[in-house]
C-alpha positions as CSV (number, residue, x, y, z in Angstrom):
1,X,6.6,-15.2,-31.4
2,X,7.6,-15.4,-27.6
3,X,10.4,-17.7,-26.6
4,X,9.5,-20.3,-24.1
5,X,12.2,-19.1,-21.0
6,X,9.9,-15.8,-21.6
7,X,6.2,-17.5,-21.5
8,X,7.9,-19.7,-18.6
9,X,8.3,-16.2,-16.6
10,X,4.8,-15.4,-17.0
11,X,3.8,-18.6,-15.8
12,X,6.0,-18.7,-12.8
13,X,4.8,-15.4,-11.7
14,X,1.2,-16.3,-12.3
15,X,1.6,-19.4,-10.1
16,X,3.1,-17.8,-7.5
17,X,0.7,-15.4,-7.5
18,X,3.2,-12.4,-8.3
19,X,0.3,-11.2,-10.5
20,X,-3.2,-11.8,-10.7
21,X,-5.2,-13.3,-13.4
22,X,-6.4,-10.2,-15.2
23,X,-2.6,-9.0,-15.0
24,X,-1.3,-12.2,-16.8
25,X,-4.4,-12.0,-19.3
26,X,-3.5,-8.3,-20.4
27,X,0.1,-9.6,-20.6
28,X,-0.6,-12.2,-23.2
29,X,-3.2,-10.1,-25.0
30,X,0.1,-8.1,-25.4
31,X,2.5,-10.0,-26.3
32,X,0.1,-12.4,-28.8
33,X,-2.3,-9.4,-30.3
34,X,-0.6,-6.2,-29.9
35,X,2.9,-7.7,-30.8
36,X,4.5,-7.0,-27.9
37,X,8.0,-8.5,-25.9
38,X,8.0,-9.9,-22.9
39,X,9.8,-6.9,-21.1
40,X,7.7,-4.2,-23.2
41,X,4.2,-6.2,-21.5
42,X,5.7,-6.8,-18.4
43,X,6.6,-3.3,-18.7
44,X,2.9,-2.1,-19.1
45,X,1.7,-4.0,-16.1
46,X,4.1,-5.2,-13.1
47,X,6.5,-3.0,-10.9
48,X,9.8,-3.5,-12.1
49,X,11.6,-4.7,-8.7
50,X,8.3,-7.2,-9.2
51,X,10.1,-8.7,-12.7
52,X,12.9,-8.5,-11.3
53,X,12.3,-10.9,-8.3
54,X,11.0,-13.4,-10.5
55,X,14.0,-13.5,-13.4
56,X,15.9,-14.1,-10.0
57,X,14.0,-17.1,-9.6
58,X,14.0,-18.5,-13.0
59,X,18.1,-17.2,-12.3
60,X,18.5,-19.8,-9.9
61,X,16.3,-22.5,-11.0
62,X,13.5,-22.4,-8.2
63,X,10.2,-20.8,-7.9
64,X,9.0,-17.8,-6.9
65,X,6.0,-17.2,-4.0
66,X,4.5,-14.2,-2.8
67,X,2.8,-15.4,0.5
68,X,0.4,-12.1,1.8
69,X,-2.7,-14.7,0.2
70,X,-1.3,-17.8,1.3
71,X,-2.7,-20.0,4.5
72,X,-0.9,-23.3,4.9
73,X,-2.9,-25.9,6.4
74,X,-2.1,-26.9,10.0
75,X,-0.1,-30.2,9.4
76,X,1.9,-27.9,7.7
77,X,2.8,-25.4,10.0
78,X,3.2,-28.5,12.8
79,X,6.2,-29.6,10.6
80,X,8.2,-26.5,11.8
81,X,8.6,-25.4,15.0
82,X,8.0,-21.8,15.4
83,X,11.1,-20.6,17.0
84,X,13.0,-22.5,14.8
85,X,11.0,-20.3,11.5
86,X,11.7,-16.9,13.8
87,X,15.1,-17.5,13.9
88,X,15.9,-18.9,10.4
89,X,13.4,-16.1,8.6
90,X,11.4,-18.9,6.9
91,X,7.9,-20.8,6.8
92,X,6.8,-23.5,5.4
93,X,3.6,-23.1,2.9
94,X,3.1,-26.8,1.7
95,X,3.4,-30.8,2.5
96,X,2.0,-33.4,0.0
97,X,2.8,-36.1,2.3
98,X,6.6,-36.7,1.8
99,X,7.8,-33.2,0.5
100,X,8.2,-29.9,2.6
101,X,7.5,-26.7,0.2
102,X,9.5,-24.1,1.9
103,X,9.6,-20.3,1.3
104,X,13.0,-18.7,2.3
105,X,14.8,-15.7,1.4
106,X,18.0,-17.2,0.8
107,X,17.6,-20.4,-1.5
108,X,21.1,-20.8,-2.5
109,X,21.8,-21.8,1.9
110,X,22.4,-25.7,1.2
111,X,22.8,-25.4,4.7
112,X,20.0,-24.4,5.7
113,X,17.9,-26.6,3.8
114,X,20.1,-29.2,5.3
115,X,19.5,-28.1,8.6
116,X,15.8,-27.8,7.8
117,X,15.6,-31.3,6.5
118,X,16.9,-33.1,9.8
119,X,14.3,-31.0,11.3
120,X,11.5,-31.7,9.8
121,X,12.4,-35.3,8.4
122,X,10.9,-34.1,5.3
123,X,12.0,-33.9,1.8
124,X,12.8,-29.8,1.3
125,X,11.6,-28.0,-1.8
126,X,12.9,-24.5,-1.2
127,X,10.9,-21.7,-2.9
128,X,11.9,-18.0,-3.3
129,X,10.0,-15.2,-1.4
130,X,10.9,-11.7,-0.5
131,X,12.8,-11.4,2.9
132,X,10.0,-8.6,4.4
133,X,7.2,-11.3,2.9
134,X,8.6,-13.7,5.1
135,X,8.6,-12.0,8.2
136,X,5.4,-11.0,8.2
137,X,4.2,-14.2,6.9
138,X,6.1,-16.2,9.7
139,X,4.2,-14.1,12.1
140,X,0.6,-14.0,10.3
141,X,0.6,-17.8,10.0
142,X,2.1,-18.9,13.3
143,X,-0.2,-16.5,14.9
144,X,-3.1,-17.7,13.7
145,X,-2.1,-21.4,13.8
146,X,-2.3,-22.0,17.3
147,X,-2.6,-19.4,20.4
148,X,-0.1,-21.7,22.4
149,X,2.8,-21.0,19.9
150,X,4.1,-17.5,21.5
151,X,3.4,-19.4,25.3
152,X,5.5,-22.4,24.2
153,X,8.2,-22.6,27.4
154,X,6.2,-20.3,29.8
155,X,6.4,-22.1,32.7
156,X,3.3,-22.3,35.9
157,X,-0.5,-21.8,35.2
158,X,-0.3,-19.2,32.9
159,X,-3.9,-20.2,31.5
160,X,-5.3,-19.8,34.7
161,X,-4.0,-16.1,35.4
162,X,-6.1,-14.5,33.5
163,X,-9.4,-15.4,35.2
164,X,-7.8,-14.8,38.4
165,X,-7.8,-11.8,40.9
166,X,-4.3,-10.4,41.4
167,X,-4.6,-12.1,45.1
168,X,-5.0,-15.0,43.4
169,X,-1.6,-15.2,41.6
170,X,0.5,-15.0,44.8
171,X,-1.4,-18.7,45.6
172,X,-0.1,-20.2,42.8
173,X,3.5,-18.6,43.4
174,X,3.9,-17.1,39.6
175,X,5.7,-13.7,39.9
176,X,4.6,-11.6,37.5
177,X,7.9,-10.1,37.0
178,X,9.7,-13.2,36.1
179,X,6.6,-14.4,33.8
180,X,7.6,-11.0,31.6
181,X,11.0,-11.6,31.4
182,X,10.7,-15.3,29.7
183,X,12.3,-15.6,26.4
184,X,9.1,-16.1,24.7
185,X,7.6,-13.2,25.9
186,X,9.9,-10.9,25.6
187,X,10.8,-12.2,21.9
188,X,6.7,-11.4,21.5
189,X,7.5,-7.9,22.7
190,X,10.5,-7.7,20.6
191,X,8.8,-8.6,17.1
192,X,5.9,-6.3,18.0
193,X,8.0,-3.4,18.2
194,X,9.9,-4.3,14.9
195,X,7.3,-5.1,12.9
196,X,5.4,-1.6,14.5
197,X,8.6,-0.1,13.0
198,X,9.0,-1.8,9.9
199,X,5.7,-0.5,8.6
200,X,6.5,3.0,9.8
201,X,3.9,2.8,12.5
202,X,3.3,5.8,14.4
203,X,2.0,4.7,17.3
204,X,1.9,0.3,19.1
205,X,-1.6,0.0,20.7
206,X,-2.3,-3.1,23.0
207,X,-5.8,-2.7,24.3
208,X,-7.1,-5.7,26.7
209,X,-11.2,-6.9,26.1
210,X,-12.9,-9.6,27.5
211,X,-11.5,-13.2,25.8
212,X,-8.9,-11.4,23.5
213,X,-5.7,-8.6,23.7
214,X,-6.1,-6.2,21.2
215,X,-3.3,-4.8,18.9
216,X,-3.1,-2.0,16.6
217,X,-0.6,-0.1,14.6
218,X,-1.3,3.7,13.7
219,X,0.2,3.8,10.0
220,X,0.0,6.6,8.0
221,X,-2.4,8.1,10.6
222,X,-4.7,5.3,10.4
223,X,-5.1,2.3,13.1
224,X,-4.6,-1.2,11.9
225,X,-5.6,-4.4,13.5
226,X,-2.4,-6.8,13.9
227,X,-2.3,-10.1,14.8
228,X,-3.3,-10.6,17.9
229,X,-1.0,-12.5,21.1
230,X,-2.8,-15.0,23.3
231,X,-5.1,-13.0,25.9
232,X,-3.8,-14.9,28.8
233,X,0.1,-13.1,27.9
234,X,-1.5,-9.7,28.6
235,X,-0.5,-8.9,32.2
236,X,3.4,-10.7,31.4
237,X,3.2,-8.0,27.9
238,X,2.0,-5.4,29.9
239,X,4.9,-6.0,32.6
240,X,7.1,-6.4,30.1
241,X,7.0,-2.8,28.4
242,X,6.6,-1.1,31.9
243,X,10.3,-3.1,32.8
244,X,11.9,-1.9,29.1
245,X,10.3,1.9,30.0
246,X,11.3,2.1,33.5
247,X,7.7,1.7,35.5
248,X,6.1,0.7,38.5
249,X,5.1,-2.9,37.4
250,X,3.0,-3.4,40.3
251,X,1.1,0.2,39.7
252,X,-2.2,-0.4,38.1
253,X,-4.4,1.7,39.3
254,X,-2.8,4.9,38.2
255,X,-1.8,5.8,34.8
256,X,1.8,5.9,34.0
257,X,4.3,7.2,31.9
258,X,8.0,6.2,30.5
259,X,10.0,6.0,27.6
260,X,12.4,3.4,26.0
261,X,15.2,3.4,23.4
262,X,15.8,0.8,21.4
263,X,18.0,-0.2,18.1
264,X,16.3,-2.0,15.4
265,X,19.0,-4.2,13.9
266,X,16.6,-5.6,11.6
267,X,15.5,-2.2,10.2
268,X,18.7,-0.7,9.4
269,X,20.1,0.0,13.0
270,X,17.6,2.8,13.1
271,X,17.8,4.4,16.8
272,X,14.2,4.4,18.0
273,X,12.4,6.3,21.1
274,X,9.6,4.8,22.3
275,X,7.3,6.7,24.6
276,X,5.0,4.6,26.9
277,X,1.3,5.4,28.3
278,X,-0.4,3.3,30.4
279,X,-4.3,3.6,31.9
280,X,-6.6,1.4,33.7
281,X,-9.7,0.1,31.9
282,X,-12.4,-1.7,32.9
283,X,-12.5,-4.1,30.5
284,X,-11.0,-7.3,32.1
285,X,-9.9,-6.9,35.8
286,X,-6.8,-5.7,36.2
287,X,-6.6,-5.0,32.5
288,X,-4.1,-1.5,31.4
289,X,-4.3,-0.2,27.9
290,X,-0.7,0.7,26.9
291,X,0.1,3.1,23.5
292,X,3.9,3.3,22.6
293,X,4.4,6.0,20.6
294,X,7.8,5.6,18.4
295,X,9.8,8.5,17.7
296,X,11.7,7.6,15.1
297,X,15.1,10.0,14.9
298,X,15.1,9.7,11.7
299,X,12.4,11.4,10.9
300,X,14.1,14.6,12.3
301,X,16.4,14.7,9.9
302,X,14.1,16.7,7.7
303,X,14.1,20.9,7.3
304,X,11.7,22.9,6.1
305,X,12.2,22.3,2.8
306,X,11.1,18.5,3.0
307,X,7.9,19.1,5.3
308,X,5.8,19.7,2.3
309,X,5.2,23.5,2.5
310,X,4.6,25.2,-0.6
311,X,7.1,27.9,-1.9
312,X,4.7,30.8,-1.2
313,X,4.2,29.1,2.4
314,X,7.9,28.3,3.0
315,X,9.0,31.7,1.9
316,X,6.4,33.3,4.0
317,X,7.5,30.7,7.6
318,X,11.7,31.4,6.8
319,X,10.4,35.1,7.5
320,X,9.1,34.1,10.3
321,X,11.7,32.6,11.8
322,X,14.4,35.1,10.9
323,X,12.5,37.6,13.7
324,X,14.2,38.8,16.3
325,X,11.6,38.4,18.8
326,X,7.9,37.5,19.0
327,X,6.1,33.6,19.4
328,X,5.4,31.7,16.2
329,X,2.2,29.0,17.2
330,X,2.2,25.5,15.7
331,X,-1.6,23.9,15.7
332,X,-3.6,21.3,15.0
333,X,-4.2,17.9,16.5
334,X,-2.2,15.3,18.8
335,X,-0.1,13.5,15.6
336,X,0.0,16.3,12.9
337,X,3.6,16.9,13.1
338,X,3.4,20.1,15.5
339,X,6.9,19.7,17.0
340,X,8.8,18.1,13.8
341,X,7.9,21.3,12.3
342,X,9.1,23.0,15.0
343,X,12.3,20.9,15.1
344,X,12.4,21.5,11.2
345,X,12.8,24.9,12.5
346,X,15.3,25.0,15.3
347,X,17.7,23.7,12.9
348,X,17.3,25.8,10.2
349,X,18.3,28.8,13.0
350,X,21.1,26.5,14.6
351,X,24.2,28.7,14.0
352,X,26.8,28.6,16.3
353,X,26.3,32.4,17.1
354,X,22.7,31.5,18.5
355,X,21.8,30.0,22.0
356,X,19.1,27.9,22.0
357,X,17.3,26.2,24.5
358,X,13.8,24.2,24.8
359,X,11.8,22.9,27.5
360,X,9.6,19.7,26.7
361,X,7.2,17.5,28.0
362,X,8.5,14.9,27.0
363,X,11.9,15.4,25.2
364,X,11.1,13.6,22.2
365,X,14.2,14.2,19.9
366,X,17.7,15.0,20.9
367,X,19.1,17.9,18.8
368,X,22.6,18.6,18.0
369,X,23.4,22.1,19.9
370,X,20.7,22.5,21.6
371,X,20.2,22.8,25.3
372,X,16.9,20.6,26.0
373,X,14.9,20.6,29.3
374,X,12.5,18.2,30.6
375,X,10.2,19.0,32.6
376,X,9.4,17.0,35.7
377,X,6.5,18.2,38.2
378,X,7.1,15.7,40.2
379,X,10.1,18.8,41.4
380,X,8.5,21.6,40.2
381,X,9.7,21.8,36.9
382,X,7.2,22.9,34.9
383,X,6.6,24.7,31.5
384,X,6.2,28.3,33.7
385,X,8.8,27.8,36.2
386,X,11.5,26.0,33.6
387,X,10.9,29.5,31.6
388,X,11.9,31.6,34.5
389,X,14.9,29.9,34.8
390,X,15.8,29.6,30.8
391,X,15.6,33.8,31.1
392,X,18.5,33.7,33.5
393,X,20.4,31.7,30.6
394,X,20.4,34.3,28.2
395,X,19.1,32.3,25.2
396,X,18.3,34.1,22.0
397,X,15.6,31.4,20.9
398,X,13.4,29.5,22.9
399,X,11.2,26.5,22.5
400,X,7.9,25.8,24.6
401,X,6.4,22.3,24.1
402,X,3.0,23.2,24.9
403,X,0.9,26.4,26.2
404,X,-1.9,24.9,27.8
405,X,-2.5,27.2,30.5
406,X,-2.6,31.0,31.9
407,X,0.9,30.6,33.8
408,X,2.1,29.3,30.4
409,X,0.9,31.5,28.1
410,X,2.0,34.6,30.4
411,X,5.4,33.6,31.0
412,X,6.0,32.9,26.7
413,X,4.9,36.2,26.0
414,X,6.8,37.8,28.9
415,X,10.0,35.9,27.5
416,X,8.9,37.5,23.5
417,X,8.1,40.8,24.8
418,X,12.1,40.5,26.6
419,X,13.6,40.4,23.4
420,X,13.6,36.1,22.9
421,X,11.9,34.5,20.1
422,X,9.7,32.0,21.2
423,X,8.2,28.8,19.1
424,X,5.2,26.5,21.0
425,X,2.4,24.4,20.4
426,X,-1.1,24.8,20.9
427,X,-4.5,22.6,20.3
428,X,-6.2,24.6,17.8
429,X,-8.2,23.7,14.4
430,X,-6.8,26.8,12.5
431,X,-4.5,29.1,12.6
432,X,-6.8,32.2,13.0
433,X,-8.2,30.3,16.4
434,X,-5.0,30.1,18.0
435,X,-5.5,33.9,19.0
436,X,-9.0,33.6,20.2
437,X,-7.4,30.8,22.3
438,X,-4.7,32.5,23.7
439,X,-7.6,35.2,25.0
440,X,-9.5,32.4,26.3
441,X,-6.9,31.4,28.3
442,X,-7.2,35.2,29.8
443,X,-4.2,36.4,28.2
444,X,-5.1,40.5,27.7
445,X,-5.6,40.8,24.0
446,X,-3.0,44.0,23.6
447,X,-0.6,41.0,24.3
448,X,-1.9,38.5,21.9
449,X,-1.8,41.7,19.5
450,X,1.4,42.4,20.2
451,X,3.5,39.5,20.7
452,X,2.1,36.9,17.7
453,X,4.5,37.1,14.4
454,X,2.9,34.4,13.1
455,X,0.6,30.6,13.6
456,X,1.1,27.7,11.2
457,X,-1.4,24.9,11.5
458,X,-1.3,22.0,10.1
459,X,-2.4,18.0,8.9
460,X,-0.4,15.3,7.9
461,X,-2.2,13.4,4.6
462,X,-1.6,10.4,3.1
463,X,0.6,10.2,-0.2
464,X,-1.1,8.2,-2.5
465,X,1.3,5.4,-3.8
466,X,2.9,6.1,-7.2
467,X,3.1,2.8,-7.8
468,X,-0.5,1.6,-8.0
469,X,-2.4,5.1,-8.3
470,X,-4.8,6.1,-11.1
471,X,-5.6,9.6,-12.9
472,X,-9.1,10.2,-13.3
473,X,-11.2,13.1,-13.9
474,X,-13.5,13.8,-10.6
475,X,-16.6,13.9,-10.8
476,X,-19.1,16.9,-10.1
477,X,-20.4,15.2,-7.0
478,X,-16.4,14.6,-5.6
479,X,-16.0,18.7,-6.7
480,X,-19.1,19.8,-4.7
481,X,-18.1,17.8,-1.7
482,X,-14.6,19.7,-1.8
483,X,-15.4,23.0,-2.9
484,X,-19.2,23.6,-2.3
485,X,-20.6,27.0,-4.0
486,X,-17.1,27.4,-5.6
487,X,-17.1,23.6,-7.3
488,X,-18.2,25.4,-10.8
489,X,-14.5,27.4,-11.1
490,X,-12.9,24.1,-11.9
491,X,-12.1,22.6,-14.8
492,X,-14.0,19.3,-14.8
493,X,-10.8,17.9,-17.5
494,X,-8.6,18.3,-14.6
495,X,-6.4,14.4,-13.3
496,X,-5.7,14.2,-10.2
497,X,-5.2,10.5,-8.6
498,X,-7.1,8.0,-7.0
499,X,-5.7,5.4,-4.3
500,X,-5.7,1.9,-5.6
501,X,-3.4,-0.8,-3.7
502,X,-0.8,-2.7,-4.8
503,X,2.3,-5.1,-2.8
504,X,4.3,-2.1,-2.8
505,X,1.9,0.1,-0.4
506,X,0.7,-3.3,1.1
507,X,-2.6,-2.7,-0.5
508,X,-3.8,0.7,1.1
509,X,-3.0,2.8,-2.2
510,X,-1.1,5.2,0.3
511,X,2.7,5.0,1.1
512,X,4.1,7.8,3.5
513,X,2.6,11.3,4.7
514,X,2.8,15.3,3.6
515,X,1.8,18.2,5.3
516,X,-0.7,20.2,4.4
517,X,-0.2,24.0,5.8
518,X,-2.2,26.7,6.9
519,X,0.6,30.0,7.4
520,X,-1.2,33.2,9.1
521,X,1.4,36.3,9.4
522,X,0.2,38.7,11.5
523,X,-0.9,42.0,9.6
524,X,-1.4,45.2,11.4
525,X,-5.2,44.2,10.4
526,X,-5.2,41.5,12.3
527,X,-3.5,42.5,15.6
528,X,-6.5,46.0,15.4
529,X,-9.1,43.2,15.0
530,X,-7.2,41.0,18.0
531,X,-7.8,44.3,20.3
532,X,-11.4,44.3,19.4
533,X,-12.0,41.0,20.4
534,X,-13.1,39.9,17.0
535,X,-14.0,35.9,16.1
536,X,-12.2,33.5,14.8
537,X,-14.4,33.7,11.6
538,X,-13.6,37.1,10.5
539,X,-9.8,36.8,11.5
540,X,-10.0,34.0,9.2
541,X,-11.6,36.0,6.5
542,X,-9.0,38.8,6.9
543,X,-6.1,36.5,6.9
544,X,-7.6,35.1,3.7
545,X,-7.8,38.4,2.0
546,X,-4.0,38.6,2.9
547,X,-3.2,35.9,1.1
548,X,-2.8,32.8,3.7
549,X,-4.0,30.0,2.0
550,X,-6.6,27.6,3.8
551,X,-5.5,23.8,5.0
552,X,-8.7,22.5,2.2
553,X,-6.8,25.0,-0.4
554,X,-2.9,23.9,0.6
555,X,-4.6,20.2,0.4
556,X,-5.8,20.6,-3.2
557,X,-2.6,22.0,-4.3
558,X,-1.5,18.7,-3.1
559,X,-4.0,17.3,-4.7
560,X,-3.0,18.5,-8.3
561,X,0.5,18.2,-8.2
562,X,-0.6,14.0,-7.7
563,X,0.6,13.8,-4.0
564,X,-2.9,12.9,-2.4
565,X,-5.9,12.3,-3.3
566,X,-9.2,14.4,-2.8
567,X,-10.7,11.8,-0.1
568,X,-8.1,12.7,1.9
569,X,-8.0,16.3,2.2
570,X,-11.7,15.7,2.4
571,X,-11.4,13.6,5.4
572,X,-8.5,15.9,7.0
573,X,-10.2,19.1,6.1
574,X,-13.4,21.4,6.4
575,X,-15.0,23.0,4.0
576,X,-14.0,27.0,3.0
577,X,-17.1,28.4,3.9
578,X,-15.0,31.8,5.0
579,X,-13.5,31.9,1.5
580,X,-14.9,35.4,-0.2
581,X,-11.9,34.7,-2.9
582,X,-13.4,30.9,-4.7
583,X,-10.8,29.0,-5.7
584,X,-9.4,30.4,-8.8
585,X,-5.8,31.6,-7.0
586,X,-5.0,27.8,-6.5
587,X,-5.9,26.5,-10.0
């Protein structure tokens, strides 16, 4: 029979909703009927760092809150002033009348419950609650409590600026300017980029409508809503960012561009880049939709080997790279990881014996021994021109951001053909249509033929989370969907995982990204069918008789060695249709 400290555990994670219902029934059915301990059921049903938390509770003798479900009623939140929560990193969840239930981080800060006592003039129950739980609860609950919280000490008319006409705001004498630079506002500015970065958010969208100011997060590839700030603080947000990136604040009719750095102290002093887009909408006068796209340094860090490639992909790319001369492509969409790959590569081939140099639009990393250009055509720096000039630098690799155009795509294979090689980007869906795009673009195909060692396209997925995620045989219907005609060739015992949701991935069932490749090398096939102006379609079927595996094929791989899940690739992915080979050389 259970000991009472260990039934007290269950019931203090039970009540503060550290696990569900069903979870604490299983746990009991455990210990009572299948003769289970406490650790062994625990064990079977809760994430470890989960248990943990709580023993650190019944530890120090208070209770334990996880606060994602929780919405304290308004006479609560009233007892604390926001700024006050902000800065201390704690909320308040409960008031009976005399006592203050108070989730905090830190329990064992007499201090600060002091200090939160004379506040309040409450009575102070202090409850235990993860510090990241905090945070975000501080800014659910506060958000959604009142709109007037993040305006509190904005001074002049602020509700009446946004019904007005920008003449309008010169009557009442509020300078725009100065509005974005108050405390409250920038503090607003502040926490959105933190929390953007806390979640490993790709990109910050603020997006004005009609009555509201929109805000979304692009995590994992996938927009998020967030809570939103009060619609009348969008022009002193919007002036905000354009001060912090360098703008014209008083340019609204034209889009813009800038970039900011910024430390995140909170987030492990991480060093972040922030590049700014704004555009004019017509969705509230005046109105600018702004995205901030964070490049996270970080992130850079990685080679090859971490990307995700596969060893027959990998072994097939470090080929590539070793050339002497030649362009290797990187497609796919805006967001699939073109130039980290790219990056990935630089530094594998930074030796101090090699010169490299790269020309960008924008820079968006700084690299260690690399000679980085921006270009600017504002003075004639461009992707073409900057090339001419790199020549006369006597590099032995060069980078190209983009080829988007003739002049581009000219000057990258006159700088291959020269003896250079040359790595770029280009918007294609596959590998095999980068070289119908380059002749597109007018580029003679003896060229194309001639010059391409190799294309790599590419998709980030989502990893499922390994904390929450199922096995699960798929069904027949899931195996059609994926493989059409071909679905038969797999073995219907098979697991692969399914996305659930737990606290850990913050209920999405996915935690992170992985790449999913697509490696073409050039055979001399390929560059007779590149003279002959053949399609995409049967380059694609010729590079799959070579061996290059397709994105859907690279994504199932993924699929059964548990890092996605079949949804995924599906949504990332189109279906094989070129494939004369099935499936059976990737099960």
């Amino acid at each position: 029979m259970e000991t009472t400290p260990d039934i007290a555990l269950i019931e203090m994670m039970l009540d503060g909703q550290l696990i569900s219902n069903a979870d604490h029934q299983r746990i009991l059915e455990d210990i009572h009927s299948a003769g289970l301990s406490a650790d062994e059921a625990l064990s079977n049903h809760v994430a470890p760092d989960t248990v943990a938390f709580a023993r650190k509770g019944m530890e120090y003798g208070v209770s334990c809150v996880r606060l994602e479900n929780i919405e304290p009623e308004l006479e609560t939140t009233q007892k604390m002033p926001a700024g006050f929560a902000y800065k201390n990193k704690i909320v308040p969840i409960h008031f009976d009348g005399k006592t203050l239930t108070v989730a905090m981080a830190d329990v064992l800060d007499v201090m600060l419950i002091d200090e939160i006592r004379l506040v309040t003039e409450c009575e102070i129950e202090p409850v235990l609650a993860a510090e990241d739980d905090v945070e975000a609860a501080i800014i659910r609950i506060y958000g959604k409590t009142a709109g007037a919280i993040l305006s509190e000490g904005i001074r002049g008319p602020v509700g009446a600026v946004s019904t007005l006409q920008r003449e309008t705001i010169d009557d009442f004498g509020i300078d725009e300017k100065d509005l974005s630079q108050d405390p409250t506002v920038v503090h607003a500015v502040d926490q959105m980029i933190i929390d953007a970065v806390r979640l490993n958010a790709s990109d910050i969208h603020i997006e004005p409508f009609p009555g509201e100011l929109k805000v979304r997060f692009r995590i994992d590839g996938v927009l998020e809503d967030q809570p939103q700030p009060p619609p009348h603080l969008q022009s002193a947000i919007t002036s905000r960012v354009k001060i912090m990136a360098g703008m014209n604040v008083a340019e609204r009719r034209r889009p813009q561009d800038g970039k900011i750095g910024v430390t995140v102290g909170s987030v492990g002093n991480r060093q972040i880049d922030l590049r700014v887009s704004t555009v004019p909408t017509v969705a509230t006068s005046q109105g600018e939709s702004l995205v901030l796209r964070i490049l996270d340094r970080q992130s850079i860090s990685f080679g090859l080997e971490e990307l995700g490639l596969a060893a027959d992909n990998l072994s097939h790319f470090e080929r590539l790279i070793r050339k002497p001369h030649g362009i290797i492509l990187a497609t796919g969409p805006t967001g699939s990881g073109k130039t980290t790959t790219l990056y990935a590569c630089l530094k594998k081939i930074n030796t101090p014996e090699v010169k490299i140099i790269t020309i960008e639009e924008p820079v968006e990393y700084e690299l260690e021994g690399i000679n980085q250009i921006q270009v600017n055509p504002d003075i004639d720096v461009t992707f073409a021109a900057g090339l001419r000039h790199i020549l006369r630098q006597d590099p032995d690799k060069v980078l190209v951001g983009e080829i988007r155009d003739y002049e581009t795509a000219e000057m990258a294979i006159h700088t291959s053909l020269t003896g250079h090689l040359v790595f770029s980007t280009l918007h294609t869906n596959d590998a095999p249509g980068a070289i119908t795009r380059l002749i597109d673009m007018q580029v003679e195909p003896y060229l194309v033929a001639s010059t391409i060692e190799g294309v790599i396209a590419q998709r980030l997925a989502r990893r499922v989370c390994q904390n929450c995620c199922e096995m699960y045989h798929p069904t027949e219907q899931q195996l059609k969907d994926f493989f059409g005609s071909h679905a038969h060739e797999i073995d219907s015992n098979l697991l692969i995982p399914r996305a659930v949701g737990c606290r850990e991935c913050r209920e999405r069932g996915y935690r992170g990204r992985i790449g999913i490749f697509e490696v073409l090398v050039m055979s001399e096939e390929l560059r007779t069918m590149t003279l002959q102006h053949t399609s995409t379609s049967q380059l694609r079927r010729t590079a799959i008789k070579d061996g290059m595996k397709t994105l859907r094929e690279d994504g199932w791989r993924k699929v059964v060695a548990g890092h996605t899940t079949i949804d995924e690739i599906i949504r990332l992915t189109q279906e094989d249709e070129s494939s004369e080979s099935g499936v059976g050389q990737i099960v």
